[in-house]
N, C-alpha and C positions, 0 to 999 in steps of 0.2 A: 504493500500500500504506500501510498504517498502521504509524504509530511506537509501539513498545512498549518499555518501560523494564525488567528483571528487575535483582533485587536478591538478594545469596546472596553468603555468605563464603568457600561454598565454589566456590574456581574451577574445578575441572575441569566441576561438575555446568552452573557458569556458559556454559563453552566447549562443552559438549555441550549445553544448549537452545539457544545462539546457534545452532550449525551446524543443529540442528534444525528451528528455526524461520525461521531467513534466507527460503525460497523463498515462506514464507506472509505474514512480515510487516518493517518495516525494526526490527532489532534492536538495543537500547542494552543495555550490563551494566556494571553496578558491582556492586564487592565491600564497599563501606564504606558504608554506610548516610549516611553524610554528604559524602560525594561524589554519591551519590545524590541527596541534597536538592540538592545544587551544580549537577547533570548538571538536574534539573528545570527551575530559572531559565534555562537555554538555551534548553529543549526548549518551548516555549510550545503547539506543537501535538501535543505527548503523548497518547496515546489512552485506552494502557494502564498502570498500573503493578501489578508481579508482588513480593513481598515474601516471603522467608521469615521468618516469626515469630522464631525465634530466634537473634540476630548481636551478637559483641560491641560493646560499645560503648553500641547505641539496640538495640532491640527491634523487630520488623516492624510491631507494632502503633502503638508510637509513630512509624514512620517513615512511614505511613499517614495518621497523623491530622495530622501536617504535610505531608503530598500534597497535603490539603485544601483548604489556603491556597495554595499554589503553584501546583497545578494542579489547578483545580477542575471544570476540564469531564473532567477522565481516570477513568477508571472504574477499580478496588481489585481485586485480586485476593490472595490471601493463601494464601501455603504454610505448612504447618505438619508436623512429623514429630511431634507429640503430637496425640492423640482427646479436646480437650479440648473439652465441653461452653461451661466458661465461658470458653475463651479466642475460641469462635466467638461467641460473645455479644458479648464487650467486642471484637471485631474487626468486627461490623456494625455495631454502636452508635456505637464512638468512631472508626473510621478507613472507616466506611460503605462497607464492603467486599459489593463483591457474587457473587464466590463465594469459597470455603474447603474448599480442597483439602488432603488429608491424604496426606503423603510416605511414600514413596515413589509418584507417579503418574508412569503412562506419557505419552510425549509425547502420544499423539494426545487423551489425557483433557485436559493441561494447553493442547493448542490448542483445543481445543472448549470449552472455559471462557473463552477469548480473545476467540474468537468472540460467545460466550454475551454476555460484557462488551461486545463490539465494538455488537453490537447494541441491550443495553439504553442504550446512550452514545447513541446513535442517537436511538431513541426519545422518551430524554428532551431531547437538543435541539431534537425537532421538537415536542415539546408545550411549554417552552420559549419557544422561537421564536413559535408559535401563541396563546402567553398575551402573549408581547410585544406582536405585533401591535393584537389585543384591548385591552388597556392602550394603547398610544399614539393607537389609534382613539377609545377615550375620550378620551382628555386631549384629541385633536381636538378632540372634541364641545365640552367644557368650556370651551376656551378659544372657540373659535365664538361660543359662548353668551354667555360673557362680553362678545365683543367688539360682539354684537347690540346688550345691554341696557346695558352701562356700556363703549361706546367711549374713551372717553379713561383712564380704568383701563386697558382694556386695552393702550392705548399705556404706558404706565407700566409694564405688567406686560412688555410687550415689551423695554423698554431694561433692567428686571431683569434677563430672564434672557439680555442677552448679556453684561450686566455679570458676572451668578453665573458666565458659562461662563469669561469673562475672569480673574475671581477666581480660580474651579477648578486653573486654568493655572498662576496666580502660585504656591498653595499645595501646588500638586502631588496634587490630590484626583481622586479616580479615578471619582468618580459624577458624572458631567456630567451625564447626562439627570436625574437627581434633583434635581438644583441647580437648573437652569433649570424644569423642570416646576413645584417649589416656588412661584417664583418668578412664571411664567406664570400658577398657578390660586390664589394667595393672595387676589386680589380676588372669589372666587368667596361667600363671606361675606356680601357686600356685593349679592347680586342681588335678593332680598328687601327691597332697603330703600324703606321707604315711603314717603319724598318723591323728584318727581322727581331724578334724581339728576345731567341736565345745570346741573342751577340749582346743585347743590352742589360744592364738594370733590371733585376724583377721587383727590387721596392720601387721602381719610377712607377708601375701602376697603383700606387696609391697613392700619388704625391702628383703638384700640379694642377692641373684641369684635369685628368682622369677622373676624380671623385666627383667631379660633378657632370661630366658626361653620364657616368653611372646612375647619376641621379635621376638624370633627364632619360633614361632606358627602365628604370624601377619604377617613375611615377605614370608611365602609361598602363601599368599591372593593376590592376585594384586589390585594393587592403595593402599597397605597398607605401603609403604616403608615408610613415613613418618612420621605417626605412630607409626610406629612400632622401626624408628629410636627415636622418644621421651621417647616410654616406654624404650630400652635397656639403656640408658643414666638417667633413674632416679635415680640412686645410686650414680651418678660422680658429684663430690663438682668440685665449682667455679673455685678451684686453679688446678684444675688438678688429683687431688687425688683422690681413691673410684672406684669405679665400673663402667664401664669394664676401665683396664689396657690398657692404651691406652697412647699419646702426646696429647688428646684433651684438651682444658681448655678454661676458660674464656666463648667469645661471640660465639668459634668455635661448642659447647655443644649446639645443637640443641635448639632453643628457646622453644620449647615445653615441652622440657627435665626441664630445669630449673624452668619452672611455674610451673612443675608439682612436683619439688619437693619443692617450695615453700610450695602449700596448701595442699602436702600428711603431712609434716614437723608441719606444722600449726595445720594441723587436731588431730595430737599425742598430741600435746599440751594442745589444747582444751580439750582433752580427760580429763587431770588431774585438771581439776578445773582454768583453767587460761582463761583471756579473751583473746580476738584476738587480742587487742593492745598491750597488755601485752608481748602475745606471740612471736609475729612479734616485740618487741623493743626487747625483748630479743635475738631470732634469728640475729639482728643486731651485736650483741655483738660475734658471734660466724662467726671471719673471715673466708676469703676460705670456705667458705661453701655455699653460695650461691652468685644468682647475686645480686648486691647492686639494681640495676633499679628496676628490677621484686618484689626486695622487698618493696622499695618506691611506688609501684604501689600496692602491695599488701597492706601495712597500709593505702592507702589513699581508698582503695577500702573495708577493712575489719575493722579498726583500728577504726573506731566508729559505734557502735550499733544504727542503723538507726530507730530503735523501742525504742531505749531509753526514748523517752520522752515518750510512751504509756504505761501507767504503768497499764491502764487497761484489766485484760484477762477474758475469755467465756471460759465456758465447750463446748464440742462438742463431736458428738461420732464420731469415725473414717467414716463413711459412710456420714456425714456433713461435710465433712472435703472439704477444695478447694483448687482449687491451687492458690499458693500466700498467704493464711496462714502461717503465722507465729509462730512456734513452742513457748510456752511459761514453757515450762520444757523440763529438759533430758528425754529421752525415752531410758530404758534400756532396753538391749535384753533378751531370757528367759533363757539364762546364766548367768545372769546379768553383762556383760559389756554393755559399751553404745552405745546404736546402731544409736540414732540420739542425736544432741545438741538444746538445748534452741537457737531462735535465727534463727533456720535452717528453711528456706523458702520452702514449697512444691510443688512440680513438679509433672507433671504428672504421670512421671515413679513413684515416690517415691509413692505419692496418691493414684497410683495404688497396690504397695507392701504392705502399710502399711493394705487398706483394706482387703487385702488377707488376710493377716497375723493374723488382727482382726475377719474375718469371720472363721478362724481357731482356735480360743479361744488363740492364741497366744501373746494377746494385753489384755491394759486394755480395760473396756467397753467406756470409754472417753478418749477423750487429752483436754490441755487447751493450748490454741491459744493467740495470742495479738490482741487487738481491741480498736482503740482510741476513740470509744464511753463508757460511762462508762455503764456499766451493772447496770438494773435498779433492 
């Protein structure tokens, strides 16, 4: 059965829908409209919520339009003992209420409207879902594509976005898939470019006008605007300065944007033989150029080698390789710049590239990993 929440000052009418409704659905009630918002933060899988418009304190409208945030897959339902025109207005509008029932209603009207909600919640999870799907089969594609025509980008774009999800962690950001995506299709800018591009630079596609070429190929996607706003903003320092030419600066710089040119910034570093704490104290010293938070988040997230005290590593051939190994040398590409770093933890995706890559004679025949047993 489904969880439904009913909200009403008045207790008796409260304790006559609970007994009502018990055998149809599992039933919550509160009388305070702010216990209510309290009883949400539990309820994570709440389906429905039932409001009377008028309770002291908060209002059913306003207590609605803070359901929103809390519990946004729940679908609205709104009692009301006035036949007001504009108050059904400002109850679809601002607390996206999808029916609006007028008091005195019998139970079986107020279950069938339950229902009614049960359904349309339904609906839009599986269209939802459906657009999910769609969307991550693109960014598929995309990142594919990328890693066809500018492989070693794409290894770059790879330790991005385990570092963004790493990050995500540290700051307590709730959009993982967006962070890493960011991250993943930022070199996508960069496919277009007219000289070969093993002879060049693989961090030039993230620097530059590439990011916002990128940006300008993301924002014809739908549901990518967000994204696609972090990639155009990776070029633009802290203070305002840099790329795109704009009044943006500071916290107004897409929070995406700025993590992301923490660990692109970090990754350059690394590249030259510096540790990560190293690199990030230094970064410190280089005002206006980034946010100070995201940095403080970034040392205490990257700033000590978690593998430091296993000094012991194994051979492995790429095909024993797991994920959640732990790289224990640079891995240079058959260009020879670096294509991975000592340190860098293996993901799926990666696991999956490096094998390829190996069954291509394009790898040595082994890596050496970290392992806190010692090798006998």
């Amino acid at each position: 059965m489904q969880r439904i929440l009913i909200v009403d000052d008045d207790c008796d009418l409260l304790r006559a829908l609970r007994d009502g409704l018990l055998g149809s659905f599992l039933v919550e009630t509160a009388s305070d409209p702010r216990e209510a918002l309290a009883r949400m933060r539990t309820l994570p899988e709440l389906a429905v919520v039932v409001a009377d418009m008028r309770m002291p304190g908060m209002s059913g409208l306003e207590l609605l339009r803070q359901a929103r945030s809390i519990v946004p897959n729940a679908s609205r339902v709104m009692l009301t003992s006035a036949d007001d025109a504009q108050t059904a207005i400002s109850a679809i509008n601002e607390g996206n209420v999808c029916r609006f029932l007028t008091k005195p209603c019998g139970l079986h009207v107020l279950e069938a409207a339950i229902r009614e909600a049960l359904d349309l919640r339904h609906t839009i999870h599986q269209l939802l879902e459906s657009q999910f799907r769609m969307l991550a089969g693109t960014v598929a594609v995309l990142s594919k594509v990328i890693q066809m025509v500018k492989p070693e980008s794409h290894a770059i774009a790879q330790r991005l976005s385990q570092r963004m999800r790493e990050l995500a962690l540290e700051m307590l950001h709730p959009d993982f898939w967006e962070l890493e995506v960011a991250a993943m299709l930022s070199p996508l800018g960069a496919i277009g470019a007219a000289r070969p591009y093993s002879q060049g630079d693989p961090t030039a596609a993230f620097s530059g006008d590439f990011p916002q070429a990128a940006a300008a190929l993301l924002r014809q996607i739908p549901r990518m605007e967000k994204i696609a706003c972090s990639v155009a903003y990776l070029g633009k320092n802290f203070d305002g300065s840099g790329q795109p030419q704009d009044t943006v600066a500071g916290t107004q710089i897409p929070l995406g944007a700025r993590m992301l040119r923490v660990v692109r910034d970090l990754e350059e570093r690394l590249g030259t033989g510096c540790t990560a704490g190293d690199a990030l104290r230094l970064m410190q010293l280089d005002e206006g150029l980034y946010d100070p938070s995201v940095l403080a988040a970034a040392l205490a997230c990257f700033g000590e080698d978690p593998h430091a005290h296993l000094p012991n590593t194994t051979s492995v051939s790429w095909l024993a390789l797991q994920e959640g190994d732990t790289l224990a040398d640079d891995i240079p590409s058959e260009t020879g710049s670096l294509l991975l770093t000592k340190g860098c933890r293996v993901t799926p995706n990666l696991r999956r590239m490096l094998q390829e890559m190996a069954s291509g004679g394009r790898m040595p025949e082994s890596v050496r990993i970290r392992t806190s047993t010692p090798v006998g």
